[in-house]
C-alpha positions as CSV (number, residue, x, y, z in Angstrom):
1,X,-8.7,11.2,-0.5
2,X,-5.4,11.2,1.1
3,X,-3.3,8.5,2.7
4,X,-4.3,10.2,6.4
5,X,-7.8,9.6,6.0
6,X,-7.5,5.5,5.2
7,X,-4.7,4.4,7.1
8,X,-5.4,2.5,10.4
9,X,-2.7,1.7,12.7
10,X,-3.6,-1.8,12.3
11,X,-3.2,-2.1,9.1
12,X,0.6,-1.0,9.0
13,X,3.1,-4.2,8.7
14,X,6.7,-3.9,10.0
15,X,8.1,-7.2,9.3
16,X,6.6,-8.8,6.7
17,X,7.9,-12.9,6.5
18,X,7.1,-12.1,2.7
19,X,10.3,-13.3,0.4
20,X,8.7,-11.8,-2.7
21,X,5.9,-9.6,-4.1
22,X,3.2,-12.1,-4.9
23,X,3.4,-13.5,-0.8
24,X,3.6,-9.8,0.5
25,X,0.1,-9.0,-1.4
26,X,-1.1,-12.6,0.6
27,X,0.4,-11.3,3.5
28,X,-1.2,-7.8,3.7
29,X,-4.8,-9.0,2.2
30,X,-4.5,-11.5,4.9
31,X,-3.9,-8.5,7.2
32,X,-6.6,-7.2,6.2
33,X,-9.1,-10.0,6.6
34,X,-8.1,-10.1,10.3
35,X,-8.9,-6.5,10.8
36,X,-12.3,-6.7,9.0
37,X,-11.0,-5.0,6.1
38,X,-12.0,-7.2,3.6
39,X,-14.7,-10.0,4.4
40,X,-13.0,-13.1,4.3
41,X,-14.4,-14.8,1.6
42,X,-13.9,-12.2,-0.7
43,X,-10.2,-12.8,-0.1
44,X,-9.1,-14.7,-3.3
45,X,-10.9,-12.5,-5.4
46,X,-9.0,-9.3,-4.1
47,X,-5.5,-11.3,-4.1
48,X,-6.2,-12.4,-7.8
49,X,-7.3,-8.7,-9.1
50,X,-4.1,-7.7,-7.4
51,X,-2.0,-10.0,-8.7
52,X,-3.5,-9.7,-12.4
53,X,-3.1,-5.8,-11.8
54,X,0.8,-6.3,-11.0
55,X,1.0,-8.9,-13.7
56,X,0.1,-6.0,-16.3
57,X,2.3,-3.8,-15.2
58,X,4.0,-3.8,-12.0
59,X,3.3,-0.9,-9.2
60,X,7.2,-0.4,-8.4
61,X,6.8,3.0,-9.0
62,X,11.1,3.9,-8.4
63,X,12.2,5.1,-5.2
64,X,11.9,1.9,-3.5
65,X,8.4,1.9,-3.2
66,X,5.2,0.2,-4.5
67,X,1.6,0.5,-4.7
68,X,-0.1,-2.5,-5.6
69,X,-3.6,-1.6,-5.9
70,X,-7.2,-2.6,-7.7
71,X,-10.8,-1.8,-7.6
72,X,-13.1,-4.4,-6.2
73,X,-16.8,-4.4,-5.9
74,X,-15.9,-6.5,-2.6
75,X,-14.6,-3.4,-1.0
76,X,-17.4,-0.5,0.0
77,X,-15.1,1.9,1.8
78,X,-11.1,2.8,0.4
79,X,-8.6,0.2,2.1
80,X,-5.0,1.4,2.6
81,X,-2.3,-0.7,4.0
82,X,1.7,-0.4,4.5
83,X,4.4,-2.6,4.6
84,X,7.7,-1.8,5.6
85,X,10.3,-4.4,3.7
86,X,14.0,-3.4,5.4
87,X,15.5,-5.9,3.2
88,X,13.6,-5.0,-0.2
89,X,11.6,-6.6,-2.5
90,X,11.7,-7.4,-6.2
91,X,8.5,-5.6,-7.4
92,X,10.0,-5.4,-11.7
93,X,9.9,-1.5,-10.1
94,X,10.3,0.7,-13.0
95,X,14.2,1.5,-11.4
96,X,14.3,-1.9,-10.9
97,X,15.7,-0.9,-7.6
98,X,14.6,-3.4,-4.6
99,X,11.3,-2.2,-2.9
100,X,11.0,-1.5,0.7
101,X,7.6,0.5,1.2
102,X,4.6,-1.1,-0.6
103,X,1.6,1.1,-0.1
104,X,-1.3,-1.4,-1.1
105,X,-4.9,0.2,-2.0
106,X,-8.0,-1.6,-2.6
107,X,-10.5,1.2,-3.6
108,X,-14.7,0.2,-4.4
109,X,-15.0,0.0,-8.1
110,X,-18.0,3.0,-8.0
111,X,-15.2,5.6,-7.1
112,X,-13.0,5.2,-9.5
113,X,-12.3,9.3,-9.9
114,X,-11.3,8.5,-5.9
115,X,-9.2,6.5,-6.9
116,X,-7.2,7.8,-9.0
117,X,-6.6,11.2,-6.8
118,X,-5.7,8.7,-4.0
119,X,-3.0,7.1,-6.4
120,X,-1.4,10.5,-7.1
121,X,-1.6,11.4,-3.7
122,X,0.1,8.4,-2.6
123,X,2.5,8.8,-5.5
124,X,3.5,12.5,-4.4
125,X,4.0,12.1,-0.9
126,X,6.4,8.9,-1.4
127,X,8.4,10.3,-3.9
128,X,9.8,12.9,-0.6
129,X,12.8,11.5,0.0
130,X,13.0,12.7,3.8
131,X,9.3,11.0,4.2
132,X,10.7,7.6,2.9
133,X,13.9,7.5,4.5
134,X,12.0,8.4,7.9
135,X,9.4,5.9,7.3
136,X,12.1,3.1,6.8
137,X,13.6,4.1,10.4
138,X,10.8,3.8,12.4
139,X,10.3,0.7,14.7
140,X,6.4,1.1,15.9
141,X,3.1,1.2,13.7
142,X,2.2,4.4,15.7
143,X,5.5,6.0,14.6
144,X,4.6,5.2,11.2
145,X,1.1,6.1,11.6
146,X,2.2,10.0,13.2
147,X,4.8,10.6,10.0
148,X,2.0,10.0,7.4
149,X,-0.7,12.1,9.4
150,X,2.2,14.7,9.6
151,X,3.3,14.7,6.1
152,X,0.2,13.2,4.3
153,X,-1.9,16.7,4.3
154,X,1.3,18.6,2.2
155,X,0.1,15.3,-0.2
156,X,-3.6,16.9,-0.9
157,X,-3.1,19.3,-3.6
């Protein structure tokens, strides 16, 4: 699965109040709650397998971006979610550069394989440098939104 086919305009955040990594994973589960994403009482359970994920190793993947991710039995359908941090967050990122697109991915735990090709995909398409630098100058979630549908199917294969 590619980023294209998860990603709801809704679940795109611009300006996250998030001061660090552990609040911007509250922040975007939260997010997601409100869109039906995730059932709100399976919220704390998602946050905690996200932060013990990020705890083992963090998702700073270099480049300025993240993708915090787990697998959840509380999830039945892939959940893919963006934030945009303009003034970068400490993620422990591998460059330890600041991180200012977190790509967060909550995938069922029966599709693992799925989730893992969705990793790589996500990893692919942010390590373009023209994709990231576009996505940090866009103002809307639909702008956002258009750029990953125009670049995310070069991310398939």
């Amino acid at each position: 699965m590619v980023l294209t086919e998860s990603l709801k305009k809704n679940n795109i955040l611009l300006k996250p109040k998030s001061k660090n990594r552990w609040e911007l994973i509250d922040e975007m589960i939260d997010l997601a709650v409100r869109n039906r994403d995730i059932m709100e009482e399976d919220r704390d359970s998602i946050v905690k397998a996200l932060t013990e994920r990020e705890k083992s190793m963090s998702t700073g993947i270099g480049n300025g971006v993240a993708i915090p991710h787990c697998t959840s039995s509380r999830v039945e359908d892939i959940v893919t979610m963006i934030s945009i941090c303009h003034k970068g967050l400490d993620f422990d990122a591998i460059d330890n550069q600041p991180v200012k697109i977190v790509v967060l991915l909550l995938v069922p735990r029966n599709k693992l394989t799925q989730h893992i090709r969705t990793l790589a995909n996500i990893a692919k398409m942010m390590s373009d440098n023209l994709i990231r630098e576009k996505l940090l100058e866009l103002k809307t979630q639909e702008g956002v939104l258009k750029l990953i549908k125009k670049y995310g199917t070069t991310a398939k294969k």
